[in-house]
N, C-alpha and C positions, 0 to 999 in steps of 0.2 A: 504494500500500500504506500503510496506516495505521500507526503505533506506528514502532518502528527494526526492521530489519530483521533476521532474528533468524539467529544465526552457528550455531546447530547442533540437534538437531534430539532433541528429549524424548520419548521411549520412553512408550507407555501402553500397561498392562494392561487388559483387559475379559473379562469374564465373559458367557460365549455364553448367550443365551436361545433359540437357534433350533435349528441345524448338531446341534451337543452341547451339550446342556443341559444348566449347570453346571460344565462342564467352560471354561478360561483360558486367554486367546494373548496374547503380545504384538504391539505394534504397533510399529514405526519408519522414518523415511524412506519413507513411502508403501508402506511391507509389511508383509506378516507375516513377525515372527521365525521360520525356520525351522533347525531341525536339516539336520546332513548328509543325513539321513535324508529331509525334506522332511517331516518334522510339527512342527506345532509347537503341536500342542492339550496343556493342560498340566491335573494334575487338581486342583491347588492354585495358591491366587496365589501363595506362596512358589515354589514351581516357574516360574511365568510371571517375575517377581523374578529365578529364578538363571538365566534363559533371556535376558535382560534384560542380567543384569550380562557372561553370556557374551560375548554381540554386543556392547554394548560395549567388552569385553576385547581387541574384534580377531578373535572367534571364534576363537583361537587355542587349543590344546590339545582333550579331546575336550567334546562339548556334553554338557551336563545333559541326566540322562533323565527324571528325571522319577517318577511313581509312575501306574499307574492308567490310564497313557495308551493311550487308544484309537488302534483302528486309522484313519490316515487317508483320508477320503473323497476319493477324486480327482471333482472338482464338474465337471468340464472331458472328460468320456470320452462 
């Protein structure tokens, strides 16, 4: 592995061009941030951000909802 090895692990947002167009998830530890709920398509980056700051909270208390959010696709039926 190249550079130092890195002790924890940086959360990114991205904006879907495919699944939901337009519509924001985040990303960490090799997932998708998901709500209790199991969505976690978001319809702003500020939403994707408080979905973000959640999980890194501990997921503790109840998850961000969000505004706008669609229904989610289960890809996997």
């Amino acid at each position: 592995m190249d550079g130092p090895a890195r002790t924890h692990h940086e959360p990114l947002i991205q904006q879907s061009t495919y699944t939901c167009a337009g519509m924001w998830w985040a990303h960490c530890c090799r997932s998708i941030i998901t709500r209790p709920n199991h969505t976690g398509w978001c319809s702003t980056q500020d939403d994707a951000q408080a979905l973000i700051d959640w999980h890194l909270a501990g997921e503790i208390g109840p998850a961000p909802v969000g505004t706008d959010v669609p229904l989610q696709l289960d890809l996997f039926v």
